[in-house]
C-alpha positions in Angstrom: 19.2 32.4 14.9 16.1 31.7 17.0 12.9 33.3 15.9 10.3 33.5 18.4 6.6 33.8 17.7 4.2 35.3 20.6 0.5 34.1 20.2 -0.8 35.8 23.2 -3.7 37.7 21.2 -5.3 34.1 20.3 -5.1 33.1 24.0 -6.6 35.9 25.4 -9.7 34.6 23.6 -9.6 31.6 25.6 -11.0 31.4 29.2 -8.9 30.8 32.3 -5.7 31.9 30.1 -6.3 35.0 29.1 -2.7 36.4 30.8 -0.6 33.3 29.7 1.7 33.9 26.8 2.7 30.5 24.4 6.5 30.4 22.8 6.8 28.8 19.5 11.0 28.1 19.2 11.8 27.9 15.2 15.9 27.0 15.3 16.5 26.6 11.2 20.1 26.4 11.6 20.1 22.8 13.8 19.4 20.8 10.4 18.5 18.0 12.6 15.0 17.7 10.8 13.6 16.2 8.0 10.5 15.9 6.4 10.5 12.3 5.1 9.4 11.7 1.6 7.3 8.7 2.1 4.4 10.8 3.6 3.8 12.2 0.0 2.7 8.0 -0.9 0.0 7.5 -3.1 -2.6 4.7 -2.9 -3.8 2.7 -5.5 -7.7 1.3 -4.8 -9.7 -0.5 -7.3 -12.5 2.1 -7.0 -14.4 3.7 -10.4 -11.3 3.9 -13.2 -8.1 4.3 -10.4 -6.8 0.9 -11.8 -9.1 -0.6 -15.1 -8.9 2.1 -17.4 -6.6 4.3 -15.1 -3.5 2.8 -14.3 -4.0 -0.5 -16.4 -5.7 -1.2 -20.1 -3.8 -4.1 -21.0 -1.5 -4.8 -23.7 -3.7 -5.2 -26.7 -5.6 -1.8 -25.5 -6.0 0.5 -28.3 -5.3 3.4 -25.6 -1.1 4.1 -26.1 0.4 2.0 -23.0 3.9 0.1 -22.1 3.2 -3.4 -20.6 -0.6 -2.6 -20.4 0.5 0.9 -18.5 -0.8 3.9 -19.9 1.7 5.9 -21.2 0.0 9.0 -20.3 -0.5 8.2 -16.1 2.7 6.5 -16.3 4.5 10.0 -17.7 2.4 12.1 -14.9 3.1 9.3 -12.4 7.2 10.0 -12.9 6.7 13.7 -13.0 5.7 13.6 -9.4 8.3 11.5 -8.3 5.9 9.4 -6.1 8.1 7.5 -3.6 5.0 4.9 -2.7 2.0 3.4 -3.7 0.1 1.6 -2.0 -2.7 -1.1 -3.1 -5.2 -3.1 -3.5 -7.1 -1.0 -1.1 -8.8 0.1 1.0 -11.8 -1.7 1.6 -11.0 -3.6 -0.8 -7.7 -5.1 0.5 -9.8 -7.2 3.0 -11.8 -9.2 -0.1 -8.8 -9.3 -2.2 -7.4 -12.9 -2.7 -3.5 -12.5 -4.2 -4.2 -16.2 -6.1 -6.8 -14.5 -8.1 -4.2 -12.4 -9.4 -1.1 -14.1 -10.8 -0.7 -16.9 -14.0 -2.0 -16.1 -17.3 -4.7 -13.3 -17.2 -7.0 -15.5 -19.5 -7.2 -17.7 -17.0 -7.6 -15.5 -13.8 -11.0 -15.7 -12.3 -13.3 -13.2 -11.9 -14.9 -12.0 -8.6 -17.5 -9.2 -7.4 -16.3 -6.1 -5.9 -18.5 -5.5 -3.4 -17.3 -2.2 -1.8 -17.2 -0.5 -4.9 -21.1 -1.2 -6.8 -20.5 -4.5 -7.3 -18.0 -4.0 -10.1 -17.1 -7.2 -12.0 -13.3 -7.3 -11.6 -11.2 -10.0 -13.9 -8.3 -9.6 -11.9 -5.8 -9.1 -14.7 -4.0 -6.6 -12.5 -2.7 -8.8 -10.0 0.5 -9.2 -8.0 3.4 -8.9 -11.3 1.3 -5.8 -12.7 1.5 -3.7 -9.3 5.5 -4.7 -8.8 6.2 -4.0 -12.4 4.8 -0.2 -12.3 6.3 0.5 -9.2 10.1 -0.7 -11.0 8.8 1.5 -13.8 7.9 4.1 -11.3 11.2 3.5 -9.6 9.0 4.0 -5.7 8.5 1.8 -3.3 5.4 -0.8 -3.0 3.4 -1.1 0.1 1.1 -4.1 0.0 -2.0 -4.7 2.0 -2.8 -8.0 3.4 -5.9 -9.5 3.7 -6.7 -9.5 7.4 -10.6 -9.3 7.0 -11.8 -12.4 5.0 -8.0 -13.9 4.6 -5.8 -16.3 6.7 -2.3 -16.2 8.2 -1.1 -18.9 6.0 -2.6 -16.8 2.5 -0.7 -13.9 4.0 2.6 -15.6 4.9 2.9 -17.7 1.3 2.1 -14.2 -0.9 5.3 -12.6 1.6 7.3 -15.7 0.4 5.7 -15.4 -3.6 7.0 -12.0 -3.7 10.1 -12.1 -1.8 12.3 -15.5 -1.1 14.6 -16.3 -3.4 14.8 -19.7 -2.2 14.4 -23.0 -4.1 10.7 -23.2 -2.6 7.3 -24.0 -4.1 6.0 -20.5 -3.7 9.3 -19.2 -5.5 8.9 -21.3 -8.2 5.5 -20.5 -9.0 6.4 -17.1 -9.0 9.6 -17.7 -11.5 6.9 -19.9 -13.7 5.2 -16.9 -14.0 7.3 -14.8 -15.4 9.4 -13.2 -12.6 12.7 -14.8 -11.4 14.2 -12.6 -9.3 11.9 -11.9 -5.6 10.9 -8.5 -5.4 11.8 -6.1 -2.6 8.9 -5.3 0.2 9.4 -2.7 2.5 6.2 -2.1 3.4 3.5 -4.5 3.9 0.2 -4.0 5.8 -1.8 -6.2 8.2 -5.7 -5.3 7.0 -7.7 -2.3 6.3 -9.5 -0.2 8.2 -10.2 -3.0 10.6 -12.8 -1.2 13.0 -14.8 -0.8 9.4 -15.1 -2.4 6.4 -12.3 -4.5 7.4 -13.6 -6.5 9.4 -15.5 -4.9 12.3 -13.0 -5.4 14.8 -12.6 -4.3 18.1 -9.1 -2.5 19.1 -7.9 -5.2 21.4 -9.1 -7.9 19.2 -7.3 -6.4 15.9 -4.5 -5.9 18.3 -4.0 -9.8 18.8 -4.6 -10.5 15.4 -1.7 -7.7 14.0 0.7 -9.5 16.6 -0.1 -12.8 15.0 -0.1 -11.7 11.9 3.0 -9.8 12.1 5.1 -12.7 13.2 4.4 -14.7 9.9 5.1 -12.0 7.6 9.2 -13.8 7.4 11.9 -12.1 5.7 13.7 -14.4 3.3 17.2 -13.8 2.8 18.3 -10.5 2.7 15.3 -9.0 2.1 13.7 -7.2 5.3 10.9 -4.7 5.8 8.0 -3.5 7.9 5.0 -4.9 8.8 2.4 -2.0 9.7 -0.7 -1.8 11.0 -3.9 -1.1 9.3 -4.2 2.1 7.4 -6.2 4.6 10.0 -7.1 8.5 10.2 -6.1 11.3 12.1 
């Protein structure tokens, strides 16, 4: 059945249309259309308590937690089904450094956040603790490279950390951290708000550098995904 809707009253509001007539066409039986779920992502900043004392306490925190989760965000997390989540940032992607992030936590240096009122940040939720919640989570991870302050080379060798499965230096580091198996990446981005905080950067310029960017994010094996752009804003 086709249902169709005449707006005619709103457009005779409007000058030099006042006598046109709009159609809007509804045909529910096609079933050609879907919403897909992946617009309903969530996005994981380190900004105010999101991810210290939101997301992640630790495993020695007093606060009730699985792996350093806690058990309460976790629960409400799986109640909404969330089928992404996306992280570090935000402004923060472009300062982030994935090398800070992985190893022992003891050991993990500390660095300034400077977005977000200079919040100390001791980087014990890194690369494992993002992959982890979102196997726990059972969604899909969307990473965001660091375009802004990073390099193609610290970009390409966290893609092959997180995803080869080869016999490789960048493998093995990840397996002597505690992870043998690569992880599955569908969705990894190339910056941050790039005409911003990321960087500054003119369209064409961030253009060039997404194009160079893209072609070293690799697929290893038969693992493939998506590089995407920046995040941006209707």
């Amino acid at each position: 059945m086709n249902i169709s809707i005449t707006i005619a009253a709103f457009l005779a509001c409007l000058p030099m249309v006042a006598q046109e007539k709009a159609i809007i066409d509804l045909q529910p039986q096609q079933e050609t259309w879907r919403i897909e779920k992946e617009i309903y992502g969530h996005f994981a900043e380190h900004l105010g308590t999101c991810i210290y004392g939101g997301l992640w306490v630790g495993p020695d925190s007093p606060i009730p937690n699985t792996q350093g989760y806690r058990n309460d965000v976790l629960e409400a997390l799986k109640k909404l089904q969330i089928p992404v989540l996306r992280w570090p940032g935000g402004c923060f992607a472009d300062e982030y450094h994935w090398r800070d992030g992985i190893g022992p936590r003891q050991l993990r240096p500390k660095m300034i956040n400077t977005h977000w009122g200079g919040t100390v940040e001791d980087n014990s939720f890194g690369t494992h603790e993002l992959l982890n919640l979102c196997e726990l989570l059972g969604c899909e991870p969307y990473v965001s490279a660091n375009l802004g302050s990073g390099t193609v080379e610290e970009m390409a060798d966290w893609v092959e950390y997180m995803t080869s499965p080869a016999d490789s230096p960048l493998a093995n580091l990840r397996r002597e951290n505690g992870r043998d198996e690569p992880w599955k990446i569908r969705y990894f981005g190339v910056g941050n708000e790039s005409w911003g905080c990321g960087g500054n950067m003119r369209p064409e310029f961030y253009a060039d550098q997404y194009r160079r960017y893209a072609t070293y994010c690799r697929n290893f094996g038969d693992r493939t995904g998506a590089s995407v752009p920046a995040e941006h804003h209707a």
